[in-house]
C-alpha positions as a printed NumPy array, in Angstrom:
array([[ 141.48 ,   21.899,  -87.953],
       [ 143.289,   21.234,  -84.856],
       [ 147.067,   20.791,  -83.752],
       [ 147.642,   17.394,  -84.489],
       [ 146.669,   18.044,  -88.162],
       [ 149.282,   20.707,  -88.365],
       [ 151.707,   18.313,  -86.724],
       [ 151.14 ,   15.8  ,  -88.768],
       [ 151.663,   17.883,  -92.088],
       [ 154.991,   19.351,  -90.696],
       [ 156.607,   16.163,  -90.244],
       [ 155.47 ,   14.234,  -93.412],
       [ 157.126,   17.074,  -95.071],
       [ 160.164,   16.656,  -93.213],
       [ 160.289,   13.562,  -93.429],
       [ 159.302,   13.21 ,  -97.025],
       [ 156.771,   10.002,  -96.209],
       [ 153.858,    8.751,  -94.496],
       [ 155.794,    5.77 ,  -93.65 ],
       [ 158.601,    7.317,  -91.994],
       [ 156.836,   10.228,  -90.104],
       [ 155.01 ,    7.465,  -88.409],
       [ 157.925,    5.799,  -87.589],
       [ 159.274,    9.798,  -86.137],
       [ 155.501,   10.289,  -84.427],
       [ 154.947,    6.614,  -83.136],
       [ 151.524,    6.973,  -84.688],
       [ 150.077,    4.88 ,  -87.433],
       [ 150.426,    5.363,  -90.802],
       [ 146.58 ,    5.413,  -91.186],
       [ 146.137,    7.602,  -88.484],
       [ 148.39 ,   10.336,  -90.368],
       [ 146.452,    9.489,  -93.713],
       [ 142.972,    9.964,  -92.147],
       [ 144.015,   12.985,  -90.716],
       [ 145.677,   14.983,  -93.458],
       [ 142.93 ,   14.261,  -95.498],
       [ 140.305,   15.469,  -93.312],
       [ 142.471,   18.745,  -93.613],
       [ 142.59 ,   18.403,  -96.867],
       [ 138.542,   18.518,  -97.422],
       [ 138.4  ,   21.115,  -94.895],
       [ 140.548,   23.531,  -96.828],
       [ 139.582,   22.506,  -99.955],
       [ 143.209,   21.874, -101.118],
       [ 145.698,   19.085, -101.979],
       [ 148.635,   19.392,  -99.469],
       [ 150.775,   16.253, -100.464],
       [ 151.132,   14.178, -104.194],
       [ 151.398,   10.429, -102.557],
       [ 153.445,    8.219, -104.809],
       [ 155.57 ,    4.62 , -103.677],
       [ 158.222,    7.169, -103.513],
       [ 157.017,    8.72 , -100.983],
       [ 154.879,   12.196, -100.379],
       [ 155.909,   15.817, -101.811],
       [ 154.108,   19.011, -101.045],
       [ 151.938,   20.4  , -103.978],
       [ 152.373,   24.107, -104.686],
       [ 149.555,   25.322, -102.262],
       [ 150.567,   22.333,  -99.791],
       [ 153.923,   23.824,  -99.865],
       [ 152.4  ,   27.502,  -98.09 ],
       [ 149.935,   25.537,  -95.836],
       [ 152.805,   23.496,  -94.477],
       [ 154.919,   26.849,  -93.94 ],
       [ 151.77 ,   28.615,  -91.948],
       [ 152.029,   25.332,  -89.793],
       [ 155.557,   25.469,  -88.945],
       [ 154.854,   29.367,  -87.936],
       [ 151.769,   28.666,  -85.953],
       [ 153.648,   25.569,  -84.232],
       [ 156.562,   27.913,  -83.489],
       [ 153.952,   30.312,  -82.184],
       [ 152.297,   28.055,  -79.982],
       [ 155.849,   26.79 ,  -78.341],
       [ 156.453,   30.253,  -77.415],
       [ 153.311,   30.287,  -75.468],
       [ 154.422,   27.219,  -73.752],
       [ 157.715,   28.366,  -72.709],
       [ 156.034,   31.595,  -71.372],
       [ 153.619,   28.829,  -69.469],
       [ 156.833,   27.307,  -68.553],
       [ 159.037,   30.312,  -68.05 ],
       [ 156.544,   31.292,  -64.99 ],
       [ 156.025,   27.696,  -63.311],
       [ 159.535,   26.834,  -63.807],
       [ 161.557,   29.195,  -61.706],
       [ 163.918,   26.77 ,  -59.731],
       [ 164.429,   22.986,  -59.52 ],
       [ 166.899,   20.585,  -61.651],
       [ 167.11 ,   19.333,  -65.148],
       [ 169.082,   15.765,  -64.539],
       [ 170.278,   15.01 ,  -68.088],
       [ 172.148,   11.457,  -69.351],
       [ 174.162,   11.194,  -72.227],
       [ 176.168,    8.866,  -74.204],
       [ 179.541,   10.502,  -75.326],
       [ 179.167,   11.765,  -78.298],
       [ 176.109,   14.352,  -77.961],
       [ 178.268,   16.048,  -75.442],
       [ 179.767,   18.294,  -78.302],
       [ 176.14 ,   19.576,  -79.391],
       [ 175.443,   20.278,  -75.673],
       [ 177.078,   23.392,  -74.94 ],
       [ 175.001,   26.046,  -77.244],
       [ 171.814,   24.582,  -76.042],
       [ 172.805,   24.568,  -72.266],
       [ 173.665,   28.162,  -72.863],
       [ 170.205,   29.381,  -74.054],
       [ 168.387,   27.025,  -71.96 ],
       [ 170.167,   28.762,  -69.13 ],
       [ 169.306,   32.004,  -70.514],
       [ 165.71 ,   31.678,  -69.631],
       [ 166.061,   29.162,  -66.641],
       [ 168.886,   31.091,  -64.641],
       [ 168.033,   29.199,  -61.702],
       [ 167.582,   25.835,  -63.239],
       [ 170.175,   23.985,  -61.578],
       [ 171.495,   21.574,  -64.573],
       [ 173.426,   18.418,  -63.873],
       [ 174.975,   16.129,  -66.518],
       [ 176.258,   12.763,  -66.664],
       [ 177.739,   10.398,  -69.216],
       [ 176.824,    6.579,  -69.369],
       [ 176.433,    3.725,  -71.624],
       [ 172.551,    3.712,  -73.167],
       [ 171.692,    0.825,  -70.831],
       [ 172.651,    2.638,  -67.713],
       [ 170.813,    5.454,  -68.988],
       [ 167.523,    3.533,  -69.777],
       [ 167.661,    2.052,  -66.273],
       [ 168.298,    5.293,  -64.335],
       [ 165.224,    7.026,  -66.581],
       [ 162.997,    4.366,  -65.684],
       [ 164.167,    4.637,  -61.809],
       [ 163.648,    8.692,  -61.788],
       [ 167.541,    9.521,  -61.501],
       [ 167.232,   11.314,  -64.541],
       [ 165.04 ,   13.718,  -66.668],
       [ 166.037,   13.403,  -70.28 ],
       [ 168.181,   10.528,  -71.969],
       [ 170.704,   10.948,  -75.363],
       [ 171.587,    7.518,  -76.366],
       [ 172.163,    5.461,  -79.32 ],
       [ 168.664,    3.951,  -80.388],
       [ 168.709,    0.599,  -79.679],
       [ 166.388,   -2.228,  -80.248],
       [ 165.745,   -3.   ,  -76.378],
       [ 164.69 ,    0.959,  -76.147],
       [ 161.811,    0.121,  -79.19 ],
       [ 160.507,   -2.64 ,  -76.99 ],
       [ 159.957,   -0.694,  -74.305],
       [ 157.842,    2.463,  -75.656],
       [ 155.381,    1.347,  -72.87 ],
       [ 157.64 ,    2.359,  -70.27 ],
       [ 159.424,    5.049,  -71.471],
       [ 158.662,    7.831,  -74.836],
       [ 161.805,    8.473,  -77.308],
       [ 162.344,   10.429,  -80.371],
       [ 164.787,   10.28 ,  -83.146],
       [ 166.551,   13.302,  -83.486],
       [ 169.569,   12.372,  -85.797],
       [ 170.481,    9.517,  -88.249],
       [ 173.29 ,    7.879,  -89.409],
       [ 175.54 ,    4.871,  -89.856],
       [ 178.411,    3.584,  -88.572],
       [ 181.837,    4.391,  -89.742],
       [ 185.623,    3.512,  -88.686],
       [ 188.269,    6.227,  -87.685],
       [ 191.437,    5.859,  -88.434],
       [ 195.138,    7.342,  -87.354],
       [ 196.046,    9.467,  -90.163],
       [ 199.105,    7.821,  -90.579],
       [ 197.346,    4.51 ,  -91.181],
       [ 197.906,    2.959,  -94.691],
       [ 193.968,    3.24 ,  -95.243],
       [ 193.924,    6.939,  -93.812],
       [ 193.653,    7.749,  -97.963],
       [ 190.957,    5.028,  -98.528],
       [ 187.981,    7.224,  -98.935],
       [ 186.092,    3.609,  -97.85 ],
       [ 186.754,    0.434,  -95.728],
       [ 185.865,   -3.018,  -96.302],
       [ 184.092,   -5.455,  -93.653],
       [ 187.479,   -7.961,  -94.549],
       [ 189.98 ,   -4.94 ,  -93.71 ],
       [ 188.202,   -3.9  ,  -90.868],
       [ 188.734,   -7.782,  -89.812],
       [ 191.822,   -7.489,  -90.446],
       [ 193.063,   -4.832,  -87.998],
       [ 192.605,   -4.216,  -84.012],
       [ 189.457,   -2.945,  -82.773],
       [ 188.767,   -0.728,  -79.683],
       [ 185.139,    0.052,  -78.984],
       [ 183.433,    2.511,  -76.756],
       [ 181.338,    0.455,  -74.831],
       [ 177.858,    0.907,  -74.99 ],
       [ 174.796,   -1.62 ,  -76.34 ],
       [ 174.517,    0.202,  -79.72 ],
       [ 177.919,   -0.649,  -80.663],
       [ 177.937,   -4.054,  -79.318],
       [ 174.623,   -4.676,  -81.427],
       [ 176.621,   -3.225,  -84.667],
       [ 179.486,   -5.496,  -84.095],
       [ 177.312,   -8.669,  -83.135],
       [ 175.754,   -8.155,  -86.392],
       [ 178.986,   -7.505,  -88.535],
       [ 180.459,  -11.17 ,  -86.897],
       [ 177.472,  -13.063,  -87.272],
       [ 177.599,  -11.536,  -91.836],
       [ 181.749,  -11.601,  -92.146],
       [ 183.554,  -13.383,  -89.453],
       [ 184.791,  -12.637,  -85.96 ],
       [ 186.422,   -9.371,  -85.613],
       [ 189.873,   -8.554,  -83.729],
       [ 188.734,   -6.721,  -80.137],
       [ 191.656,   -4.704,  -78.646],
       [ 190.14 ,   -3.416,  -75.406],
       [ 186.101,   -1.671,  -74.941],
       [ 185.954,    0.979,  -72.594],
       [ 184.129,    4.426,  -71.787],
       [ 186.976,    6.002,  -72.05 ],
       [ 186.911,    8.157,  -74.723],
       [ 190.792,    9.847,  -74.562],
       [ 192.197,    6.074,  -74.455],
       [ 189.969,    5.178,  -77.612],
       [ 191.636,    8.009,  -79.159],
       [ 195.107,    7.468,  -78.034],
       [ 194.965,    3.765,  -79.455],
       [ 193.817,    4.889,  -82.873],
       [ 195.846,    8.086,  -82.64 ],
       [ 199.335,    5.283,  -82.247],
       [ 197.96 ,    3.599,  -84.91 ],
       [ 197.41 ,    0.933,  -82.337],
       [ 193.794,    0.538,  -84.599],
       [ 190.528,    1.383,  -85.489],
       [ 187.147,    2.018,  -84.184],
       [ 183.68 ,    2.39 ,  -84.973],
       [ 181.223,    4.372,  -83.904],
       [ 178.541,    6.804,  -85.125],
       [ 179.287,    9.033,  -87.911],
       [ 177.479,   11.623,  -86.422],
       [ 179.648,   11.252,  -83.205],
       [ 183.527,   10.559,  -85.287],
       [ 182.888,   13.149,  -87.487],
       [ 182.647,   15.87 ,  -84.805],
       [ 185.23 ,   14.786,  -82.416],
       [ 188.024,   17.346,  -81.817],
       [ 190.885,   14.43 ,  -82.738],
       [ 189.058,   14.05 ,  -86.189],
       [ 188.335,   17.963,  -86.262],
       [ 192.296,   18.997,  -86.046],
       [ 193.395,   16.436,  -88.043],
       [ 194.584,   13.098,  -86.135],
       [ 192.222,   11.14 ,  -86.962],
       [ 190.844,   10.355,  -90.156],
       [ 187.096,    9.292,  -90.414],
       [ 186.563,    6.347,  -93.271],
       [ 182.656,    5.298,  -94.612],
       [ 182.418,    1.296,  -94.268],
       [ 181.751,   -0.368,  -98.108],
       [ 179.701,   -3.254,  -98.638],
       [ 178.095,   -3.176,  -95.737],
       [ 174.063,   -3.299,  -95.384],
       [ 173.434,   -1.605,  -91.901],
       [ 170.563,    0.002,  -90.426],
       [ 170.516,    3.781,  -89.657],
       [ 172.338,    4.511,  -86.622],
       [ 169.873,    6.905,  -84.686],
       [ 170.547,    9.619,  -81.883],
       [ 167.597,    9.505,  -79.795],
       [ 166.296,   11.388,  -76.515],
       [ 164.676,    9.739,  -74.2  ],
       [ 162.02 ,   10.544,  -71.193],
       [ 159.6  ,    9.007,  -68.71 ],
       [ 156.204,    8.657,  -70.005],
       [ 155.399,   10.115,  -66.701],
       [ 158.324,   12.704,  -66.342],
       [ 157.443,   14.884,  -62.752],
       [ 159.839,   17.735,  -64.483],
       [ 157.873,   17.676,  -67.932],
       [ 158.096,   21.326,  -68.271],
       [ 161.9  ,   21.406,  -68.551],
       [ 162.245,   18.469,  -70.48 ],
       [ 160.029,   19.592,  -73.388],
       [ 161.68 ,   23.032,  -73.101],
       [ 165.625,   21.468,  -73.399],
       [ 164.199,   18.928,  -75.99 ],
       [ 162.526,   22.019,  -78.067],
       [ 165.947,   23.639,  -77.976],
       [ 168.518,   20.85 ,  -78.556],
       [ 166.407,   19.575,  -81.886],
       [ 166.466,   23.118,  -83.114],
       [ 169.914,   23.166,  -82.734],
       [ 170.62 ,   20.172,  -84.43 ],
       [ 168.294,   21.23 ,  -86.989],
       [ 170.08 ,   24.212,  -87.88 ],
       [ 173.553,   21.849,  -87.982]])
């Protein structure tokens, strides 16, 4: 038995398939396979019922699975005591696009907690800039929008998904569609578009022209109050990450009205932090990370 195994069973279960905790673990399918059945004949037990619909924990599986969340949890607490004493000054240089700026706050606070002398600095690009300025050192830890040029590059740099979604539009509430509970791709057409400008978005949209016709663009910016004024006049529409819409304070109180996007066939728009393979603050990083997926986690 070793730590991998228990890794490995953890996220299947999450995950709910072999398949897709590869994807999560950037390990191959067969790799997981091998290895939870190798655990499996060393117990003596059957952890997982494989189907085509995926993998569910058997009864026993279901208690081996908890005991390897608990000693996973217990072994990051040794870590952070490993990193509580090596780490007692320095700087955690974080990146983000917009909208994970809203989850940032509680984990900033406990991360502080332990690291009162961490000096943490923050700033918000587009997921290109971000990519560049990991791969350059500038920064520690990337939050972008998982984007296709990011998968090519897993030799350069290490990612992991920490939230899905899709896209969706927002809306002024006093739009004629604010009551729609969805939006079509011809509406959408049919209406003013501004766009925060960053490569996720632009990839969305490129896609959406190329399957129903040129859109309408307004103005793109990074701007996030004039994105929200424009749809706030009823000036139009935007789309962005559900995730991100659905928590932003003009949606929150009421201005804005966030609308899912019918008949549309769209990949899963993924939240994803980002590192150097070789990161010279490693320590911190894995401690933040730790703390911001548990936070998300408990969403």
């Amino acid at each position: 038995m070793n730590i991998e195994q228990l890794e490995y069973i953890v996220e299947v279960a999450k995950a709910g398939s072999l398949s897709v905790a590869s994807q999560n673990l950037h390990v191959t399918q067969s790799a997981i396979s091998q290895s939870i059945a190798h655990l499996e004949s060393e117990l003596g037990v059957k952890i997982f019922i494989r189907s085509r619909s995926g993998a569910k924990p058997t009864d026993i599986g279901s208690k081996v699975i908890q005991k390897a969340v608990e000693a996973l949890m217990k072994l990051q607490e040794l870590r952070e005591v490993s990193d509580s004493a090596n780490l007692l000054c320095g700087e955690l240089r974080i990146g983000t696009v917009p909208g994970p700026m809203m989850f940032l706050p509680g984990t900033l606070s406990a991360y502080k907690a332990d690291y009162p002398n961490i000096q943490i600095a923050i700033t918000e690009k587009a997921t290109q800039e971000i990519i560049d300025d990991i791969k350059q050192d500038k920064i520690d830890i990337g939050l972008i929008g998982l984007t296709r040029s990011l998968i090519e590059m897993q030799d350069k740099v290490d990612y992991e998904v920490v939230l899905r979604g899709k896209m969706i539009a927002a809306l002024s509430k006093n739009s004629p569609l604010a009551f729609a509970s969805t939006i079509t791709p011809e509406e959408i057409r049919q209406h003013p578009l501004v766009l925060y400008d960053d490569d996720r978005v632009w990839e969305f949209i490129r896609d959406f022209s190329g399957k129903h016709g040129p859109v309408n663009i307004l103005f793109s910016t990074n701007n996030l109050d004039a994105i929200r004024n424009a749809v706030r006049e009823n000036l139009a529409i935007t789309i962005g990450f559900d995730y991100t819409i659905r928590h932003d304070p003009y949606i929150l109180t009421g201005q804005g009205v966030p609308v899912a996007i019918a008949g549309l066939e769209q990949e899963d728009s993924c939240l994803a932090l980002v590192w150097q393979k070789t990161s010279h603050n490693a320590p911190a990083a894995r401690n933040f990370i730790l703390r911001f997926k548990t936070q998300l986690q408990d969403m």
